[in-house]
N, C-alpha and C positions, 0 to 999 in steps of 0.2 A: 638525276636531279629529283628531289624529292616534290612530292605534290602539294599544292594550296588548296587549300578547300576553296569552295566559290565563298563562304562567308569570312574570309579574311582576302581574296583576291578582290574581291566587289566592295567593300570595305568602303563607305568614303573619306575623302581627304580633304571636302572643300565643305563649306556651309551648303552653298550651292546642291551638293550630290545629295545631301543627307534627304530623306524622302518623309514622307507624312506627320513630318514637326515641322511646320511652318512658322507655329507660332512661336516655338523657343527658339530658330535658328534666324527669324527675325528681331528676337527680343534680345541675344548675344550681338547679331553684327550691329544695331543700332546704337548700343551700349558701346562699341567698338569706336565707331566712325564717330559718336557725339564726346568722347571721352570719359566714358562714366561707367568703367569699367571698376563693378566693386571685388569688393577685397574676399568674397568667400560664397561660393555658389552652389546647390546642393540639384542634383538632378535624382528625380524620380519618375520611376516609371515601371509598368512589365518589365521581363527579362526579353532580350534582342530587340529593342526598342532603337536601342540607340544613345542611352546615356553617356557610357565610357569615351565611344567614337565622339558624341560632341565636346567632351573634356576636353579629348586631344585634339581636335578640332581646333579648341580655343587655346589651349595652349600653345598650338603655332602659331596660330595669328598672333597671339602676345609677343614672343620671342621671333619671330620674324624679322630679317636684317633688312626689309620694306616696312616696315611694320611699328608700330601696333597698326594690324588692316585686318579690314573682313575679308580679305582674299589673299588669306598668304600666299606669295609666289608656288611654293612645292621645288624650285631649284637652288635656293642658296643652302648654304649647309647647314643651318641652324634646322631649316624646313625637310630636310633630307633627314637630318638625323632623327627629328622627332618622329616622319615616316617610318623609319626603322626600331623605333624603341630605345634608340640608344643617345637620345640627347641627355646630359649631364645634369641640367637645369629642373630637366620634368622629372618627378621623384612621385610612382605612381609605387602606391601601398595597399598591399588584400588586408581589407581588416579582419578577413575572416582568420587568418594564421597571422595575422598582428595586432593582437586587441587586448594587449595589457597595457598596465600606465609606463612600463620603464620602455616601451616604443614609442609611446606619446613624450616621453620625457625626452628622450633622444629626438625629435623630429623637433622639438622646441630649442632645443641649444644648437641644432644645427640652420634653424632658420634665421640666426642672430647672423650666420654668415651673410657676402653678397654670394649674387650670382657669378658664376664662374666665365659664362659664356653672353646668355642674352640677358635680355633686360630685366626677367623677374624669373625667379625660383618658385616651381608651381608644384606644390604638394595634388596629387591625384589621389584618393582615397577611397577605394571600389569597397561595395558592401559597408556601406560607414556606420550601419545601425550595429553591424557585430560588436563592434567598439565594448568593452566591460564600460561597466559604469562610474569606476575611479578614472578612465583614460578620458571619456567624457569631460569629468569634471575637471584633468589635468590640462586639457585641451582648450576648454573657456576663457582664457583670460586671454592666450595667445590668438586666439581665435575674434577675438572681438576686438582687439588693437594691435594686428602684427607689422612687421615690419612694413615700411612703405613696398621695398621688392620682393614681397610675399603672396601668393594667390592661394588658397585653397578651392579644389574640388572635390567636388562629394557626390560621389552616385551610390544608390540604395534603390532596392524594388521593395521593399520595408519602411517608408517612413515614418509611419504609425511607430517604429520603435525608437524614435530618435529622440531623445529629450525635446521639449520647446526650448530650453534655457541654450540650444548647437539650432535650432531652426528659426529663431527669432535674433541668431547673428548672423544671417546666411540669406542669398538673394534665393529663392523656393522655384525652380523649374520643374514644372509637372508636365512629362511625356503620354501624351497618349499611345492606345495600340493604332496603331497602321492600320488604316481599312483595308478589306481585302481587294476593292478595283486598283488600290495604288503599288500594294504588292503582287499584284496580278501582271500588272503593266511593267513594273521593275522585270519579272521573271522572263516574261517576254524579250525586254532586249537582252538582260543574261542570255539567253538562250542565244538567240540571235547573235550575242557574240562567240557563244562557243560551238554554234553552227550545229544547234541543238533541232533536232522536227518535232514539235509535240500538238498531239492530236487539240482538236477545240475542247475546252474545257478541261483540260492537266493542269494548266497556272492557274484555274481559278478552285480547281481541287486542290492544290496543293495551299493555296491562299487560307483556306477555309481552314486546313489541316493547321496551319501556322497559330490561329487564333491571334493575330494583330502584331507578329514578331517575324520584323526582318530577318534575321538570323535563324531564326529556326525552318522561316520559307525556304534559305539559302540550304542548310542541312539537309531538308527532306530532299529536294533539289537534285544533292548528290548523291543519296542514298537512291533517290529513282533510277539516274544514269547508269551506277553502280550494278543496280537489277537488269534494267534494260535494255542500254546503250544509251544510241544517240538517237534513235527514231521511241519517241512517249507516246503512250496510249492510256486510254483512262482504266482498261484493263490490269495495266502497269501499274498504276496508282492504286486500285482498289487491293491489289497484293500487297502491297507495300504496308498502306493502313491498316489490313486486316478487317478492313468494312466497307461495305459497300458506298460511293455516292448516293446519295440523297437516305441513307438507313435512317436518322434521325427522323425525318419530318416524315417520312411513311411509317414510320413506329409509332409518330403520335397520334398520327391519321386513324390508323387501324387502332388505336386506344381509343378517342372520340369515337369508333365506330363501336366500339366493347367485342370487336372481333375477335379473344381471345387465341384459334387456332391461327390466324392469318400476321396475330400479333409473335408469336414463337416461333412462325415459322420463319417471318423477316428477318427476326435476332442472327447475330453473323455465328456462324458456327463453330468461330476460332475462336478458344479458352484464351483469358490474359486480356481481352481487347474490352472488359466492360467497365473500365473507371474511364478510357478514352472516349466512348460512346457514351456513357453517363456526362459526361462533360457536353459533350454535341447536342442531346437532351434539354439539357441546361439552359444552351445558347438557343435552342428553337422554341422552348418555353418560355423564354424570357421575352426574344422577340416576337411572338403571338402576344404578350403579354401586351406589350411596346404599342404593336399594333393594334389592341383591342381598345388599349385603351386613347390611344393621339391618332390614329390613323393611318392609311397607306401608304401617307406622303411621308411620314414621320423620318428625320436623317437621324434617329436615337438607333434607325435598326438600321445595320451592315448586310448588303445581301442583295446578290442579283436581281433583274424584276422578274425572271420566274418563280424563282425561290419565294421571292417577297408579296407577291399575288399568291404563292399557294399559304404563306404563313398567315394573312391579311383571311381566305378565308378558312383556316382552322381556329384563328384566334376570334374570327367575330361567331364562328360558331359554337365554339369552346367559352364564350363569355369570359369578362377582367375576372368574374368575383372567380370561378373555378379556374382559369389559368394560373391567378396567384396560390391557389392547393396545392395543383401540380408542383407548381415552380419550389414549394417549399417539402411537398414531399419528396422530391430530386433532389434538394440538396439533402435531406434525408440520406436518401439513397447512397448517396459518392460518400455522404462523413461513414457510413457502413461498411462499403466499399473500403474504403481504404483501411478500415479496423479491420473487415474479416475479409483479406484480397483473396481468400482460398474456397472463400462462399461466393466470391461475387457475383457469377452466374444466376445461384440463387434467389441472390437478393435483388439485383435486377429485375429477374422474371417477376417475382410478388408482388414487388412493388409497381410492375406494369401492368400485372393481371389485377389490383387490387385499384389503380387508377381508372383500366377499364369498365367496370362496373357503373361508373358513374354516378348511382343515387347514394352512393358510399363518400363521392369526394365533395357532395355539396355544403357548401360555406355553412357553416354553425348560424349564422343569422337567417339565410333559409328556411333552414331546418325547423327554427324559431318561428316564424310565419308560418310555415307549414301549419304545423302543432298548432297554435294561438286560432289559426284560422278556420282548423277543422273544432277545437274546443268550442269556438262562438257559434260556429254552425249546427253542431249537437243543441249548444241552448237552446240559440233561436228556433229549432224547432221543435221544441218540448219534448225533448229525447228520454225523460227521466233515467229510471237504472238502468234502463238495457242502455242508454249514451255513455252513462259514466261509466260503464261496465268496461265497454268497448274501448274508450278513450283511454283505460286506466293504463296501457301499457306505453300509453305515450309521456307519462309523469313521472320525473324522480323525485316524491312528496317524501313525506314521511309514512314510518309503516301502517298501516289502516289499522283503526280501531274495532272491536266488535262493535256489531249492530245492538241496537239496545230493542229490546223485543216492544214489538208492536200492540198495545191493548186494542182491541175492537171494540167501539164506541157506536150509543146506537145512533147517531145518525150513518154513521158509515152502514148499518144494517139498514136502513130503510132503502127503496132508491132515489137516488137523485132526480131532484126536479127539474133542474138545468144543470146544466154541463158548466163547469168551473174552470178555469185557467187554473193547469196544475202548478204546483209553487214550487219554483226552481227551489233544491238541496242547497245547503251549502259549498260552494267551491272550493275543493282542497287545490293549494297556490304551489307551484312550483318554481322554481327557481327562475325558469326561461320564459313564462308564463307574467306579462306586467300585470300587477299587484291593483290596476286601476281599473280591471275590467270586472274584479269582483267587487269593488265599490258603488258599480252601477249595478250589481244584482240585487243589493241589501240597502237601502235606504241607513244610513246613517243620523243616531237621536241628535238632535240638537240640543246644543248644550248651555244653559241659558248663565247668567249671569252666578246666581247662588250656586247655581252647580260649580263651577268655574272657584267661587271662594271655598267651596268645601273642600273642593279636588289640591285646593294651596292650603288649605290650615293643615294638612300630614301629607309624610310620603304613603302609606296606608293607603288613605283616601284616594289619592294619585292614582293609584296604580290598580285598584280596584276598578277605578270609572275610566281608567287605562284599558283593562280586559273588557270591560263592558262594551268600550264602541269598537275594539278590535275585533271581539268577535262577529259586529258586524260590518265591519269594512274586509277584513281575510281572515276568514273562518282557519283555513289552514295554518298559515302563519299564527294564529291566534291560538292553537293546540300547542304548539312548538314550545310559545314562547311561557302558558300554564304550565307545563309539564318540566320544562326546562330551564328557565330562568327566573330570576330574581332582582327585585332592585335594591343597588348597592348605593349608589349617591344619587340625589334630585337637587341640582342646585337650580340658580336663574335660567342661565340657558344652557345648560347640560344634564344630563342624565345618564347614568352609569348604571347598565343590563347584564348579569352577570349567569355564563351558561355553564352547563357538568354535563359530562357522560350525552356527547350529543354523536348522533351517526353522522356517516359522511353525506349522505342527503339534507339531515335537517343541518350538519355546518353547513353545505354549498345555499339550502334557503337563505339562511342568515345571513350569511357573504354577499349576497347578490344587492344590487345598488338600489335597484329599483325598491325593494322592499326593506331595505334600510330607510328609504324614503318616506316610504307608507306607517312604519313607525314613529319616524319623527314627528308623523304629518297631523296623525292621532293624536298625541300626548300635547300636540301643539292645540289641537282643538281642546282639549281637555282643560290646561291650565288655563289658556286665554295668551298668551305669550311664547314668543319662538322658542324652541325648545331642542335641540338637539339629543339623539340617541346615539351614545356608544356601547358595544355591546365587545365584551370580554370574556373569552372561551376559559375558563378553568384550566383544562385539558390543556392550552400552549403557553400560561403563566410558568413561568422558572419559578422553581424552591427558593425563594425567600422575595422576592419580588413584592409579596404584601407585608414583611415584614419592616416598619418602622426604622427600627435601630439597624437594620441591614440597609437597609436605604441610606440613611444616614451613615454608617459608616464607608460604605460605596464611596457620595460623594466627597468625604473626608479625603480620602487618600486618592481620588480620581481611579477609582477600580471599578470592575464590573461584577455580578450577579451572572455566574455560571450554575449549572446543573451538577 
């Protein structure tokens, strides 16, 4: 007699068995018992969730000779046969090897027929986003007015691929993954029935190992017994995975600690096993993440209360703003991983020893306060060149100008009779650097009424008494924009700033919002009226884009302006 696996022997057959979809195996039987069972149902979820098993689930309670019931008996033959696969009525289709239109076309003139046996003819249709995209469309009409003794089911772990025009005729059941205490507790009476001994903590390793899939708990399940009979040990387990319990949350422990040797030495030593630990990673970043930022109550994270006390305190020592780095440099990591799986050890390791470092992975707004706050502290203490000297390595400005030489003047030759407040330099602005802190160095002219009608009778004038109070509101920004741009339109409330030949420093100045701002904010003083600045790189205009009759013939024929 051939063998069953435990994941088609444990299998449920009732709504009842099915375990941590509560909420859809109450929202099918109520549908049931009230009579308002619709015509086309789409399940989604993880793979070994449990989709398929609810389909056929509900297709026996439909076709049940008690029935239509949320508890089909499992003994008359309609319920017998749907147990085995071979009811006549349930007509279940892969669409991953049937996904052209002429099997859509076929499953449409045979649903014109009745049922042969029970009461409705139930299309099951596994992986439905495979579907091409004519079978789709050949699919819609019958699909949204089919026969009265017609059901469709839909299960997909992809719904994201599914047309809205098939999800907007279809009732939407969304499966969760399985916590691990409910798969934990399942394995337990598995065990129990096949008079399994597994040491404390195998079902809750194995739960973990699952990531939220019944079926694949049941797999690993046999592949353990397989290794080690019937007495489990967590020793047995940790062979099987190829990594150790708890390796995740101690690899990021020793990362927060930047222990680099203690960090390599943890890594498992088995080649092959680092897109599965990258994945475990994942899950313990995310849940620090969970818990850094809702708390240790939070039911967002899945996880023992040891587990969940140790992740509770990595993630409040690790802070949200750096958890969320991590978390994005791991998925880094795995899109890597799975491109170069013959580096993965590699990439793993850098990417851990490069986490570890810490002053490496702190959040770019940080970084920004850092910088901005050591900047104001050189002022304020009259730091002159030897501050900005110091500082300079912390700005991507533009590149420095020579120094214009110095004439000695004879007061400077006499000595001073008192001691002066030296006069802060100009501020050269950088990108990360707000554009409102060198406004408070430089007293900006005020700009009185005539000023104001001069600066309106030309663009000229404009733009002249433009540089004038730029260069005392951001001296730097205000070199950029001399050197570099031009103005091309000045209407009521817009102004068109036109740049060439700029570095990737002075584009990221001009890019940056804050200092888009501080132009506007100028020319707004200038004129007397709101004024908007748009500013246009030379450098990414396409070939003909200022061309007139190119424009115009564009929009003649609805075509576009290529290179």
């Amino acid at each position: 007699m051939s063998y069953l696996v435990l994941a088609r022997k444990y299998r449920p057959r009732t709504f009842e068995e099915v375990r941590g979809q509560e909420v859809v195996t109450r929202t099918l039987t109520g549908a049931i018992t009230d009579e308002r069972v619709g015509h086309a149902y789409l399940l989604s979820g993880p793979r070994g969730t449990g989709k398929t098993t609810i389909a056929r689930i509900l297709a026996k309670a439909l076709n049940c000779e008690k029935g239509p019931t949320a508890t089909p008996c499992g003994k008359c033959d309609r319920c017998v046969d749907a147990d085995r696969g071979a009811d006549a009525d349930v007509i279940e289709i892969d669409a991953a090897s049937n996904n052209g239109v002429d099997e859509v076309r076929a499953l449409r003139e045979q649903a014109a027929y009745n049922p042969m046996r029970g009461r409705y003819k139930v299309y099951l249709i596994d992986e439905v986003h495979m579907l091409s995209k004519a079978a789709f469309n050949a699919l819609l009409k019958t699909l949204e007015e089919p026969p009265p003794h017609v059901k469709f089911l839909f299960a997909t772990t992809e719904k994201n691929k599914v047309p809205d025009t098939i999800l907007s005729r279809c009732q939407v059941l969304q499966l969760d993954p399985i916590p691990e205490l409910v798969i934990s507790a399942h394995l337990d009476e598995v065990f129990k029935t096949e008079k399994i001994k597994a040491a404390e903590g195998v079902t809750e390793g194995v739960a973990r190992m699952a990531r939220g899939g019944m079926r694949d708990a049941l797999s690993i399940a046999d592949r353990l017994i397989s290794l080690a009979g019937k007495d489990l040990s967590l020793e047995d387990l940790e062979r099987l995975s190829s990594t150790r319990s708890g390796d995740a949350l101690a690899l990021l422990e020793h990362t927060l600690n930047g222990d680099g040797p203690a960090l390599l030495e943890a890594l498992p030593s088995v080649e092959g096993s680092e897109a599965e630990l990258t994945d475990e990673l994942l899950n313990c970043a995310r849940g620090c993440l969970l818990l850094a930022h809702c708390g240790e109550a939070t039911p967002l994270v899945d996880a023992v209360d040891e587990t969940r006390a140790r992740m509770t305190t990595l993630g409040t020592s690790l802070g949200s703003a750096r958890a969320e780095v991590w978390l994005e440099e791991l998925l880094l990591c795995r899109e890597r991983i799975h491109a170069l799986t013959i580096h993965g050890r590699s990439i793993l390791e850098s990417t851990l020893l490069m986490l570890a470092r810490g002053s490496d992975t702190l959040p770019l707004g940080d970084l920004v306060a850092r910088m901005t706050a050591l900047e104001t502290s050189l002022r304020a203490g009259g730091a002159g060149t030897r501050a900005q000297s110091s500082a300079a390595p912390l700005r991507t400005s533009a590149p420095p100008q020579a120094a214009a030489p110095v004439t000695p003047s004879k007061a400077a030759a006499e000595p001073p009779k008192k001691a002066k407040k030296p006069k802060p330099e100009p501020e050269t602005l950088a990108p990360q650097a707000p554009p409102e802190a060198n406004e408070a160095s430089s007293p900006r002219r005020k700009r009185t009424e005539a000023d104001r009608r001069a600066a309106r009778s030309s663009s000229a004038e404009a733009w002249s008494a433009f540089l004038e109070d730029l260069d005392q509101s951001a001296r730097g920004l205000s070199d950029v924009i001399r050197r570099k741009a031009r103005l091309v339109t000045l209407e009521s409330e817009r102004a068109v700033v036109r740049t060439a030949d700029l570095l990737d420093e002075e584009r990221a100045l001009l890019a940056d919002a804050r200092n888009r701002r501080t132009l506007s904010k100028v020319l707004t003083s200038v004129l007397g009226r709101e004024v908007s600045i748009e500013i246009e790189d030379t450098d990414e205009i396409r070939p003909g884009a200022d061309d007139e009759y190119t424009k115009q013939v564009a929009d003649l024929f609805d075509g576009r302006i290529e290179d």
